[in-house]
KEKE-446896 format. One record per residue (C-alpha): residue number from 1; residue in three letters; chain; x, z, y. Coordinates in steps of 0.5 Angstrom, whole numbers, plus 2048, in hexadecimal, padded with zeros to 3 digits. Example, Ala and Ser with C-alpha at 12.3 -4.5 7.8 and 13.67 -1.06 7.14 Angstrom:
! KEKE-446896
<dose 1 'ala' 'A' <819 810 7F7>>,
<dose 2 'ser' 'A' <81B 80E 7FE>>,
END
This chain:
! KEKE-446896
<dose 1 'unk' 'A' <7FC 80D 7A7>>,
<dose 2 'unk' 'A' <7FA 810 7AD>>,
<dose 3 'unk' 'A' <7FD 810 7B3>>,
<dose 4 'unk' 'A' <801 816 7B5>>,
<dose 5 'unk' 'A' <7FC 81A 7BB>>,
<dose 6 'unk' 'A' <7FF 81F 7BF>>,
<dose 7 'unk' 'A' <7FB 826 7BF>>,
<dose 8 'unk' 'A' <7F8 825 7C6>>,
<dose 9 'unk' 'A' <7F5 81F 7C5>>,
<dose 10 'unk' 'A' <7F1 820 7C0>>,
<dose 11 'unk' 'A' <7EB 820 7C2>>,
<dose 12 'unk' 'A' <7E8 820 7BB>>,
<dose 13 'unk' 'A' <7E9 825 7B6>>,
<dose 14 'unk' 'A' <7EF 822 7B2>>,
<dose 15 'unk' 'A' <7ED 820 7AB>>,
<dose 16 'unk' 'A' <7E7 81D 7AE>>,
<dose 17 'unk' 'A' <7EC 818 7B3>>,
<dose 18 'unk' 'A' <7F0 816 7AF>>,
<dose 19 'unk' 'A' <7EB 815 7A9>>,
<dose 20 'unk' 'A' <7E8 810 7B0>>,
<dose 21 'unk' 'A' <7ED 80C 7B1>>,
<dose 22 'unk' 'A' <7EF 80C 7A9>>,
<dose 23 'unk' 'A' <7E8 808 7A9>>,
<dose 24 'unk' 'A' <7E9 804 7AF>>,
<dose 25 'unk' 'A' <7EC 7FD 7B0>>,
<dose 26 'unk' 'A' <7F3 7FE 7B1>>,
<dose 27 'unk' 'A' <7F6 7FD 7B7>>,
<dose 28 'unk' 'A' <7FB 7F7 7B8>>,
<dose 29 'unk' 'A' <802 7F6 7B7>>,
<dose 30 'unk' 'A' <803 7F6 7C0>>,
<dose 31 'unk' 'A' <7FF 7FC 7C0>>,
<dose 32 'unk' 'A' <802 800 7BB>>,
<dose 33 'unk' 'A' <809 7FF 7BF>>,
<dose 34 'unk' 'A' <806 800 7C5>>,
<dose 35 'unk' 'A' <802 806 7C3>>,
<dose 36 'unk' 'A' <80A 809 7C1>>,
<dose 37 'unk' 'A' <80D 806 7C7>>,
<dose 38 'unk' 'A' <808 80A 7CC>>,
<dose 39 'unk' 'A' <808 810 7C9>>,
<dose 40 'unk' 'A' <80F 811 7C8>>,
<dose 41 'unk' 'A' <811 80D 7CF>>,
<dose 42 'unk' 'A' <80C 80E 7D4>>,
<dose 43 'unk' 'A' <80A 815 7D8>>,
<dose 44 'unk' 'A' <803 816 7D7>>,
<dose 45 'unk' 'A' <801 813 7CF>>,
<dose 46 'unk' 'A' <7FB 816 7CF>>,
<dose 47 'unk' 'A' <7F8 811 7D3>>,
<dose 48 'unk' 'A' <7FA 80B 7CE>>,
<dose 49 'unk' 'A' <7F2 80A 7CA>>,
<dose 50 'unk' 'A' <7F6 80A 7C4>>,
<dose 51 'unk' 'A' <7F3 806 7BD>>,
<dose 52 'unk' 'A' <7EC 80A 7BC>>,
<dose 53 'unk' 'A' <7EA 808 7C4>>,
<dose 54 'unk' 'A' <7EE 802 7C3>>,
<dose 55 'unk' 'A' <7EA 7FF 7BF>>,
<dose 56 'unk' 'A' <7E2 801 7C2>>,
<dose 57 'unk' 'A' <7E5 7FD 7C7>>,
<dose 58 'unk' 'A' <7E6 7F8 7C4>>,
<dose 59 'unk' 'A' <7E0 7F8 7C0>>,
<dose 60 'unk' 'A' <7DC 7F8 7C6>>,
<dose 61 'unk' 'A' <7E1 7F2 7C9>>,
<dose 62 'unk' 'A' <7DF 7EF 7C3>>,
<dose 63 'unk' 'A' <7D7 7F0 7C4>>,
<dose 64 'unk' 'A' <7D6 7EE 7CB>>,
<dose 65 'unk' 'A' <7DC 7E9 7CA>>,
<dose 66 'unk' 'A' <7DD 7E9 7D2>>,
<dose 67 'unk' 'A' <7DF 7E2 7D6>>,
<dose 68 'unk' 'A' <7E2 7E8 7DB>>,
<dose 69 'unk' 'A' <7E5 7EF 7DA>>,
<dose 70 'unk' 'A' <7E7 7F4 7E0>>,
<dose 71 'unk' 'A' <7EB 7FA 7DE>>,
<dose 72 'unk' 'A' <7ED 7FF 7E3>>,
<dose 73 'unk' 'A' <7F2 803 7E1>>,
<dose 74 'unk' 'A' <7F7 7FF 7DC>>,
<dose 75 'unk' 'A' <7FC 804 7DA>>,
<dose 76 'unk' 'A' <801 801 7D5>>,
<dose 77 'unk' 'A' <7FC 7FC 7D3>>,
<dose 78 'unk' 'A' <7F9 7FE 7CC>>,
<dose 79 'unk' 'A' <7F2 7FE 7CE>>,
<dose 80 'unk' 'A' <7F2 7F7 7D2>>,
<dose 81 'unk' 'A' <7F5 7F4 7CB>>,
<dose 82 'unk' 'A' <7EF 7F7 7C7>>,
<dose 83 'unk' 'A' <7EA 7F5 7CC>>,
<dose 84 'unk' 'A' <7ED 7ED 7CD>>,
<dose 85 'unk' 'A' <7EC 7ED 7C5>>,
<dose 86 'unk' 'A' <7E4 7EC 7C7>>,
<dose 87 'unk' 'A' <7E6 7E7 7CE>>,
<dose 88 'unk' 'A' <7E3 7DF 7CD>>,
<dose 89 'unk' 'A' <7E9 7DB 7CB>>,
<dose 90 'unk' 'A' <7EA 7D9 7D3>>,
<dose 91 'unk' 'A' <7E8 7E0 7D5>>,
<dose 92 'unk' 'A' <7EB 7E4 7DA>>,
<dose 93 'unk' 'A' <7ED 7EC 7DA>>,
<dose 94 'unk' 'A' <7F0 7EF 7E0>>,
<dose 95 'unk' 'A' <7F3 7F5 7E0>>,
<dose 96 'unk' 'A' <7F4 7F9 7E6>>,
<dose 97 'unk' 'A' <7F9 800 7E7>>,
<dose 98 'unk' 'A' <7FE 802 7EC>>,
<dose 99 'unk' 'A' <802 805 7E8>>,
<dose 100 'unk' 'A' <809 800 7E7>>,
<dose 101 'unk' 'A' <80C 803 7E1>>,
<dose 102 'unk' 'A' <806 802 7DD>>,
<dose 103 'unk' 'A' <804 7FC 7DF>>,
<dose 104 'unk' 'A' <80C 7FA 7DE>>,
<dose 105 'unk' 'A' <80B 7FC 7D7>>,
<dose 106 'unk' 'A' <804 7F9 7D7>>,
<dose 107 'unk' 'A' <807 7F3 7D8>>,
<dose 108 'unk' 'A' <80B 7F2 7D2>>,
<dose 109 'unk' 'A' <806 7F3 7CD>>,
<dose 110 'unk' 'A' <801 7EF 7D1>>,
<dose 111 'unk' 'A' <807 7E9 7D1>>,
<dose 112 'unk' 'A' <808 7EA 7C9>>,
<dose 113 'unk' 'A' <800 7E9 7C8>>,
<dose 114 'unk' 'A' <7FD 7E3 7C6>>,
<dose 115 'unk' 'A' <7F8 7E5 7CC>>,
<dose 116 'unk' 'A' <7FE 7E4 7D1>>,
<dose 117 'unk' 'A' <7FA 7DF 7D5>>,
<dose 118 'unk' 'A' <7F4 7E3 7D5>>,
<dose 119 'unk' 'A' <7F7 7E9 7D8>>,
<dose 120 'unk' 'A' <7F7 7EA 7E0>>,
<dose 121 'unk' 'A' <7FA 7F0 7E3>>,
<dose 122 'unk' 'A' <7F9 7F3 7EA>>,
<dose 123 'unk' 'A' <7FE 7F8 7ED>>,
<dose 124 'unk' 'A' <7FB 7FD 7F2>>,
<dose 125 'unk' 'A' <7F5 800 7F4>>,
<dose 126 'unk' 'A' <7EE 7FE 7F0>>,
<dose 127 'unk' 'A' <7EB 800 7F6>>,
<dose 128 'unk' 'A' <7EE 7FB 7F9>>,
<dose 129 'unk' 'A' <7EF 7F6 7F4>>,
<dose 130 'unk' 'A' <7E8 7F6 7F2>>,
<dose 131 'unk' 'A' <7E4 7F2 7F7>>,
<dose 132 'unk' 'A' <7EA 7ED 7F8>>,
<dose 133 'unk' 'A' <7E9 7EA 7F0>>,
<dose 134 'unk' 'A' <7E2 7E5 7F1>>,
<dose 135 'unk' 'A' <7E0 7E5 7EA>>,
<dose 136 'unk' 'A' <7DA 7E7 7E6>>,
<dose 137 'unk' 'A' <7DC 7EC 7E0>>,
<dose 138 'unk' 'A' <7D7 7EE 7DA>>,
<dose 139 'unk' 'A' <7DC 7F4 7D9>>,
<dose 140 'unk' 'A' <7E0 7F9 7DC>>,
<dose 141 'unk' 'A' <7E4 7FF 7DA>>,
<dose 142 'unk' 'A' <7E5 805 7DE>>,
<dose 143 'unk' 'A' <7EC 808 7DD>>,
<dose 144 'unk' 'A' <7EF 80B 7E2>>,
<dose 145 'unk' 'A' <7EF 811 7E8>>,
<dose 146 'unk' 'A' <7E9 815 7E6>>,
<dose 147 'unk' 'A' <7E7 817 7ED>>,
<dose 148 'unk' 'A' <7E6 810 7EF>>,
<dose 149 'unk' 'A' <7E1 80D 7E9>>,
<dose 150 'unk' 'A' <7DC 80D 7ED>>,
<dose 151 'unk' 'A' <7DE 809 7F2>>,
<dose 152 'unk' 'A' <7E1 804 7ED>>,
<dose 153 'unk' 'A' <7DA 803 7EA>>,
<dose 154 'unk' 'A' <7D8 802 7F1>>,
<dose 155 'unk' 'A' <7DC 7FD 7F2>>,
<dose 156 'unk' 'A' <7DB 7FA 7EB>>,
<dose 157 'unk' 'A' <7D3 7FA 7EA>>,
<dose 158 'unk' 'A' <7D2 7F4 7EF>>,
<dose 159 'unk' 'A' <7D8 7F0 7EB>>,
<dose 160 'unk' 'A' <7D5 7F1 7E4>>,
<dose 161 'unk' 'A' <7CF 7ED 7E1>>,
<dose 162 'unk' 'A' <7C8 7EF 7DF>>,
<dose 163 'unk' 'A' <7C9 7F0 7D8>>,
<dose 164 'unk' 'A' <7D1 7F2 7D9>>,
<dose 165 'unk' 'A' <7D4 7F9 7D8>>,
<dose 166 'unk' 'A' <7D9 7FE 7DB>>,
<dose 167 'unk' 'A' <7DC 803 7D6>>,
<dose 168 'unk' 'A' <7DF 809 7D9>>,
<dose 169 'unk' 'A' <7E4 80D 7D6>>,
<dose 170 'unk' 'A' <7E6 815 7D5>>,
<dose 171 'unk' 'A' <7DE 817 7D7>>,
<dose 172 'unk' 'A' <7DF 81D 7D3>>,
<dose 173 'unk' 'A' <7E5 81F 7D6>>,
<dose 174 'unk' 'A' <7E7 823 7D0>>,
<dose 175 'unk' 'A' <7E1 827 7D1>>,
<dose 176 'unk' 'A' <7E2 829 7D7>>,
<dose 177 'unk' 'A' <7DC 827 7DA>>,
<dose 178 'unk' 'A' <7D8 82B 7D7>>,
<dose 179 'unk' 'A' <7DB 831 7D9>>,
<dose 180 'unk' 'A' <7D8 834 7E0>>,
<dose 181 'unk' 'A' <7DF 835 7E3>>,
<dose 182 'unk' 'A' <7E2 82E 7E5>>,
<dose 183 'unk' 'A' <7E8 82A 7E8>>,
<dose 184 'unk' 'A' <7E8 825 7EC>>,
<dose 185 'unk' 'A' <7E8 820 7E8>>,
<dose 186 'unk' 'A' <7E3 824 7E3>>,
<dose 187 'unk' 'A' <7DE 824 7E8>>,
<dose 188 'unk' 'A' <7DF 81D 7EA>>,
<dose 189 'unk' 'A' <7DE 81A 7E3>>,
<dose 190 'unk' 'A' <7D8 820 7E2>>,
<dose 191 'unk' 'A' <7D5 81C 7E8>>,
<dose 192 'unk' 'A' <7D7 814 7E5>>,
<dose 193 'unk' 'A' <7D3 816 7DF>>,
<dose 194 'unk' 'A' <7CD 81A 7E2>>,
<dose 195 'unk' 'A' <7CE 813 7E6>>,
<dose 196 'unk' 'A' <7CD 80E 7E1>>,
<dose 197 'unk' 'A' <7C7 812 7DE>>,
<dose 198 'unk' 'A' <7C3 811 7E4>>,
<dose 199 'unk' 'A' <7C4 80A 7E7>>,
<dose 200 'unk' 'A' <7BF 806 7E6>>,
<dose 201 'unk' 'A' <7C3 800 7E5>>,
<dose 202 'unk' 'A' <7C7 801 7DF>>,
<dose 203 'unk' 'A' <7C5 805 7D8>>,
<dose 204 'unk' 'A' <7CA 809 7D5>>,
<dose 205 'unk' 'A' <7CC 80C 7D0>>,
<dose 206 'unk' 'A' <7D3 811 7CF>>,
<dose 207 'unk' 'A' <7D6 810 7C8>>,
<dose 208 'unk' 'A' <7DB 816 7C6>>,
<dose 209 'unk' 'A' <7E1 812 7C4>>,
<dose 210 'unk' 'A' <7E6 815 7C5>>,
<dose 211 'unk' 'A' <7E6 818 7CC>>,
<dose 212 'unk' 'A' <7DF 815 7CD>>,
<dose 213 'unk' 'A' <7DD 80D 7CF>>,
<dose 214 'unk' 'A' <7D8 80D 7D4>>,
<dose 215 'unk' 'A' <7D5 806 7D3>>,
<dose 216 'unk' 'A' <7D0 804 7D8>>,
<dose 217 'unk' 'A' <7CC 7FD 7D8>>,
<dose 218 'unk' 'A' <7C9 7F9 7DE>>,
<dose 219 'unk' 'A' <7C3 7F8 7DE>>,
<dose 220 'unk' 'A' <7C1 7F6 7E5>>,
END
């Protein structure tokens, strides 16, 4: 049976969502119960990348099969243990937010995991946080303040290797960004995608997953 999604996140129509996630791999016993415990228990679920998302990302962990991850933007976690499915046996994820109550939450599931070890959170700013971490990553995952997805793959795109990748989500904004009026944040990630189009260092393609994966591969 499909899990429950509320009208306003369905970004498919939903005969054609539920017969996705019904032909995807399930998601794990831990995810499923934090799925249910962010949605019933924390502000803003819909920020949670949820079973169909979850497990393209760990498909694309599974892929590179990364010795280092970087997530900006941990939320309650779902994302980081779908991506540390794919991590070497001693890889490392790091996650970084500022926001404490999701972390706290993240925290929790990170403990009960079997990937426990794997997993380093970092509270505070990113754009702080990000050049004080001396490590080279083959994978990246932009999750968090629209408005400072560019700055953050500024910050990430001499961090990564040749051949690595920086996935970043929600670049279709629920349509928005193909409107001629936009916000702040529409226009910030308007801009992130016209980006990633024209920087000669990376290759990219934008997948319509979801709200939109813009995965983007260094190539020099």
């Amino acid at each position: 049976m499909a899990f429950f999604i509320p009208n306003y996140m369905q970004f498919l129509p939903k005969e054609i969502e539920n017969y996705t996630i019904n032909h995807t791999e399930k998601e794990s016993e831990l995810l499923a119960e934090l799925n249910r415990e962010t949605w019933a228990n924390v502000m803003t679920p819909r920020m949670l990348s949820g079973h169909l998302q979850g497990r393209a990302l760990s498909m694309f962990s599974k892929m590179i099969n990364p010795n280092n991850i970087i997530e900006i933007g941990t939320y309650t976690g779902y994302s980081a243990l779908c991506l540390a499915e794919g991590l070497k046996t001693d890889g490392k994820l790091h996650t970084l937010d500022i926001n404490e109550e999701y972390t706290s939450v993240a925290n929790r599931y990170f403990q009960k995991s079997e990937y426990n070890l794997n997993i380093q959170q970092h509270i505070g700013n990113a754009l702080d946080i990000i050049p004080t971490i001396d490590k080279k990553f083959q994978l990246a995952f932009i999750d968090a303040d629209k408005e400072n997805y560019s700055a953050y793959f500024d910050l990430l795109i001499d961090k990564i290797d040749i051949g690595g990748y920086i996935i970043a989500d929600n670049v279709l904004w629920s349509g928005k960004v193909t409107k001629k009026e936009k916000d702040l944040e529409t226009q910030a990630l308007d801009s992130y995608n016209k980006k990633m189009l024209e920087y000669d260092r990376v290759e990219t393609i934008l997948l319509p997953v979801r709200d939109g994966l813009m995965m983007s591969r260094k190539v020099k």
